[in-house]
C-alpha positions in Angstrom: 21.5 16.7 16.2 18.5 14.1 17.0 15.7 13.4 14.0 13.4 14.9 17.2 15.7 18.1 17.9 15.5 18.9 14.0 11.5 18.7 13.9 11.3 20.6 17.3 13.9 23.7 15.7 11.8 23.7 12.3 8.3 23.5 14.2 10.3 26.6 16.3 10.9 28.5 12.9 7.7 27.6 11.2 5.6 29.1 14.4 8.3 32.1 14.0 7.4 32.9 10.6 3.3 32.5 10.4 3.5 34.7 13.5 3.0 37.8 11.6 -0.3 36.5 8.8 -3.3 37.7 9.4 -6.0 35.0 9.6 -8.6 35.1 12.1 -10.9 37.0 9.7 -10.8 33.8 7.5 -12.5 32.0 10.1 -16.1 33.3 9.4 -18.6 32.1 6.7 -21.7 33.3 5.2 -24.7 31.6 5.3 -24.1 30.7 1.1 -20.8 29.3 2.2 -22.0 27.3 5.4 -25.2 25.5 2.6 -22.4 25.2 -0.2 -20.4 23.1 2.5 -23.1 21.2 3.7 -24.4 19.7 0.0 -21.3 20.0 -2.0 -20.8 16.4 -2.1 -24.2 15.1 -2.6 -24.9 16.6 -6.6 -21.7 14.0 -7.8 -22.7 11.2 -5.6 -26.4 11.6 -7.2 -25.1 11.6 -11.0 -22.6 9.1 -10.4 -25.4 7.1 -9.4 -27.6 7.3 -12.6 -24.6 7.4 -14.7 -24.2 3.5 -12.4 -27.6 2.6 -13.4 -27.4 3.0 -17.2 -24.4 1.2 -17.2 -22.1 4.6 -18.5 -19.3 3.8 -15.9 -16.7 5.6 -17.7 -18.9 8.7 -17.0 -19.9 6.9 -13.5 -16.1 6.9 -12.0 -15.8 10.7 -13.1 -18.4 11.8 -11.0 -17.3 9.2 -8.3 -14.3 10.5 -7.7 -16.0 14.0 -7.7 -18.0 12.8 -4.9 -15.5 11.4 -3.1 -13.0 14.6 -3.2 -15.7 16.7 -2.3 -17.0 13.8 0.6 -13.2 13.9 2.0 -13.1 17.9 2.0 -16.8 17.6 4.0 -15.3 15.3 6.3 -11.9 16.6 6.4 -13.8 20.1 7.6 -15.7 18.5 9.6 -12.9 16.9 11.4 -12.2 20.7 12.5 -15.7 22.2 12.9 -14.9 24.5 10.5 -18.3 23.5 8.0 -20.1 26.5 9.7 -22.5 23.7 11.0 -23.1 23.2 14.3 -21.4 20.1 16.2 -24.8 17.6 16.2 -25.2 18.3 12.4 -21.5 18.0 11.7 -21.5 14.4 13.7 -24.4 13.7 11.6 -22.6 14.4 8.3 -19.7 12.4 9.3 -22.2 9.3 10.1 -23.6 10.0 6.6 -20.1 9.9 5.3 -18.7 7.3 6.4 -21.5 4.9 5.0 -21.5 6.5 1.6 -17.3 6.5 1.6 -17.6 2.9 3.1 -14.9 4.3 5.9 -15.3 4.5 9.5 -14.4 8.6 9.7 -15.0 8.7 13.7 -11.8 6.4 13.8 -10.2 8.8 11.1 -10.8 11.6 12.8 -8.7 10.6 15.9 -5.7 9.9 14.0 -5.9 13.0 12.3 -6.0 14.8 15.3 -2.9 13.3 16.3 -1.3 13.9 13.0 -1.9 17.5 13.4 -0.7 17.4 16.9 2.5 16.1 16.1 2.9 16.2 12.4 5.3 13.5 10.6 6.5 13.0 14.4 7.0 9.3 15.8 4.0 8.7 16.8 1.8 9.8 13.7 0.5 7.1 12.1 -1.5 9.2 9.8 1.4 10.8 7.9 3.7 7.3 8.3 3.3 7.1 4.7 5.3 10.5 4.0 8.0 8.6 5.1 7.8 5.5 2.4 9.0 5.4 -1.5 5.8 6.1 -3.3 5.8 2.6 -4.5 5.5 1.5 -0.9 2.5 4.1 -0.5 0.6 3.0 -3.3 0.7 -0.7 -2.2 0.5 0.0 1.6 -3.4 1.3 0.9 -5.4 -1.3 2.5 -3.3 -2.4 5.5 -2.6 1.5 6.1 -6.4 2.2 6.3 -7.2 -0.8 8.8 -3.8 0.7 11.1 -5.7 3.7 11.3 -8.7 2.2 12.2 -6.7 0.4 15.2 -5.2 3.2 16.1 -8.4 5.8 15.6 -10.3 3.3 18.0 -7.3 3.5 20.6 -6.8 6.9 20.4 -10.4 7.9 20.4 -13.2 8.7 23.6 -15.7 6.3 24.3 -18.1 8.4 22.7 -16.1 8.5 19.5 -15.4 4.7 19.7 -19.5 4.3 20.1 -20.0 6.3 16.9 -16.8 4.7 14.9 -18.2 1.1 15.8 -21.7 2.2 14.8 -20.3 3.5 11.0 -18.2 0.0 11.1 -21.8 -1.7 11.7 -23.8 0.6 9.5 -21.2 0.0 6.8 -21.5 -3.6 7.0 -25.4 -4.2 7.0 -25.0 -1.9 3.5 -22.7 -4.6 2.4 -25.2 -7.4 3.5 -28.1 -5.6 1.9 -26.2 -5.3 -1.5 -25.3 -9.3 -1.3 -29.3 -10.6 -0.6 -30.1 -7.7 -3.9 -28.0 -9.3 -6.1 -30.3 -12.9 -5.8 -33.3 -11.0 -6.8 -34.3 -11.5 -10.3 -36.5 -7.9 -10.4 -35.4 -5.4 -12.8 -35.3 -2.7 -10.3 -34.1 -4.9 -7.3 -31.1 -5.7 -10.2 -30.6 -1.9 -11.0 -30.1 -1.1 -7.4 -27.7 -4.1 -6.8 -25.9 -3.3 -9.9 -25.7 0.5 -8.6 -24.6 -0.6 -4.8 -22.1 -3.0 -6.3 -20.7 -0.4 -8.3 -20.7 2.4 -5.3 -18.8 0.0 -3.0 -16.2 -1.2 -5.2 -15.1 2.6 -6.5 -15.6 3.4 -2.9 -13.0 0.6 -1.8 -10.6 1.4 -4.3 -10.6 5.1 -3.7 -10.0 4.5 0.0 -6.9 2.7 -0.9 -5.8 5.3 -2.9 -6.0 7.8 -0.5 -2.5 7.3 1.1 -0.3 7.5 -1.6 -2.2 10.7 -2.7 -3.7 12.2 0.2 -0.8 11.8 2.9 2.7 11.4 0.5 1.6 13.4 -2.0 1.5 16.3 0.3 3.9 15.3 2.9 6.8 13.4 1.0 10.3 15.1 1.3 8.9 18.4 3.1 12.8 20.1 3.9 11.6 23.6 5.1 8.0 22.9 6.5 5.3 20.3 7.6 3.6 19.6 3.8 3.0 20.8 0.3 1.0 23.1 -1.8 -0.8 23.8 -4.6 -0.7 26.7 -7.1 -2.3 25.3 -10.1 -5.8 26.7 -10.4 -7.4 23.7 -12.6 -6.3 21.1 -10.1 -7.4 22.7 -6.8 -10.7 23.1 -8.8 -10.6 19.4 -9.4 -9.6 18.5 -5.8 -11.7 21.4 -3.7 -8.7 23.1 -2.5 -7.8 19.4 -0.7 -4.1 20.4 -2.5 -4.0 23.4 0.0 -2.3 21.6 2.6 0.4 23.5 4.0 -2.1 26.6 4.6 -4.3 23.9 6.1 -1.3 22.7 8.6 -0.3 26.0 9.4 -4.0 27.6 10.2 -6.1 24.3 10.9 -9.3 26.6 12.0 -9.4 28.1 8.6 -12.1 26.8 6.2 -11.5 25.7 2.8 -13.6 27.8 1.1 -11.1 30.7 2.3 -7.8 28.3 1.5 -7.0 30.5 -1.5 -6.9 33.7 -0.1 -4.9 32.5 3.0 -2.4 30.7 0.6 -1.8 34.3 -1.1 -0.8 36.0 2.4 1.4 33.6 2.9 3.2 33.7 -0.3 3.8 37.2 0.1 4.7 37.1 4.1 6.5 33.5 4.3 7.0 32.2 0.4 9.9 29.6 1.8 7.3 27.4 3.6 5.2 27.1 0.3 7.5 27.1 -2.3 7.1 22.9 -2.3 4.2 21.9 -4.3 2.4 18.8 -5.0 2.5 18.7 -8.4 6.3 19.4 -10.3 6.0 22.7 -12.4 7.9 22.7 -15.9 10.4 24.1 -14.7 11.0 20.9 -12.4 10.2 18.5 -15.2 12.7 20.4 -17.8 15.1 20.5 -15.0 14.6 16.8 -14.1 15.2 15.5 -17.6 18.4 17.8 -18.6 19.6 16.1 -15.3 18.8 12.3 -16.3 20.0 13.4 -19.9 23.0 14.1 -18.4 23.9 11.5 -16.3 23.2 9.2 -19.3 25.6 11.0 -21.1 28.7 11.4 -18.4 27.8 7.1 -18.0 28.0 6.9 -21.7 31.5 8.2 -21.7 32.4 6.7 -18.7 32.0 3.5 -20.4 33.3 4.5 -23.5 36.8 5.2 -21.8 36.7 2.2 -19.7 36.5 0.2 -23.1 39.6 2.0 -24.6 42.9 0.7 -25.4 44.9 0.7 -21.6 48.0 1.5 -23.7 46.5 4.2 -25.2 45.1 5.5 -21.9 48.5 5.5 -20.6 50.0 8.0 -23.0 47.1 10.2 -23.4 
């Protein structure tokens, strides 16, 4: 049986199984939900900022990356109109975005599209990744984000190349700005350079750091479905329900804020497609190191006879 035939027959079985979850009433959000969406990122990106300025930048990069998981969950949302915001505000938001993530998410937002359209298949460069040791992942950031970019700006309408080329330009005059701050000698000219500096460069790095967590993280070694989940309650605080991912493949249109609920139908309908989670349980860990423990000890006496007497072998 081809690679091909085996995703077609589990993307078969998969469609087979959801069949029966209810989820169209988790497409609706109140008017709480739809503002909670629309400024969730902004708080973090604020405090990170004045944490920046008063040069705390251990307490800085906590509420950067707070910002920039709640930024990708805005985005990522927005990628599906599923913000409860209408399509002109949602473009806006992802112009707003992708300046303050320093990322062209126009571009993104093609590839994605083709990642959910054929997920893990041939052609998706998105989840390429998935496919790598996690050592290749983590050092494939940077070239991986500029192959989506190429492939975003191929894949995408001319309106959609318009706006990505107008974030890449947007993006770059912020970079230009922060340069010509940084030969200003006035103290608040020097904060602001010091707080742009800081912004870009977590930005970059966080970018880079998005493949190994945000694509094989949740996609690496997926036997029985298309990607992973998450049932530990502290970390899909910490992530905004980002670690939701096999929900979000199967029901796309759902919004995050209702991720939880639609995670517990389909534990209780389908637990086989999201019984592989992100994170290993302690059961996995315990069951990981018995095995390496183990191993070490069946190599241990392997040796051990392989250094006896051969006479002695012989007659044992």
């Amino acid at each position: 049986m081809t690679v091909n035939q085996t995703h077609a027959n589990k993307e078969q079985a998969i469609k087979k199984a959801i069949a029966a979850v209810e989820w169209q009433d988790l497409r609706q959000l109140t008017r709480g939900q739809i503002a909670y969406n629309v400024i969730l990122p902004y708080p973090f990106l604020l405090l990170s900022w004045w944490f920046a300025s008063q040069s705390w930048y251990v307490l800085a990069c906590g509420a950067s990356y707070l910002f920039f998981a709640a930024a990708f969950r805005q985005a990522h949302d927005g990628y599906h109109h599923s913000l409860g915001a209408g399509k002109r505000t949602t473009t806006a938001i992802l112009l707003l975005l992708s300046v303050l993530l320093m990322t062209s998410l126009h571009s993104i937002r093609a590839t994605h599209m083709a990642h959910h359209r054929d997920p893990l298949g041939d052609n998706d460069i998105e989840g390429s990744l998935a496919k790598v040791s996690w050592w290749q992942a983590l050092l494939g950031g940077i070239t991986y984000r500029l192959d989506i970019y190429r492939q975003g700006l191929h894949l995408s309408s001319r309106r959609n190349q318009n706006l990505a080329w107008l974030e890449f330009a947007l993006i770059g005059s912020v970079i230009i700005v922060t340069l010509i701050l940084t030969a200003f000698t006035i103290a608040t000219l020097a904060i602001l350079a010091q707080v742009l500096i800081y912004h870009i460069l977590t930005m970059m790095l966080a970018n880079a750091s998005v493949g190994i967590i945000a694509v094989w993280g949740v996609h690496h070694d997926c036997d029985e479905t298309i990607a992973r989940t998450e049932r530990n309650q502290l970390v899909n605080l910490l992530t905004f329900n980002l670690l939701y991912h096999v929900e979000h493949h199967l029901f796309p249109a759902v919004p995050s804020n209702h991720l939880p609920v639609l995670a517990k139908r389909l534990d209780a309908a389908v637990p086989h497609l999201t019984k592989q989670h992100v994170l290993p349980t302690m059961t996995d860990i315990m069951e990981c190191i018995n095995n390496r423990w183990n191993k070490l000890k069946n190599n241990s006496h392997h040796n051990h006879d392989e250094n006896d007497c051969p006479i002695r072998k012989r007659f044992v």
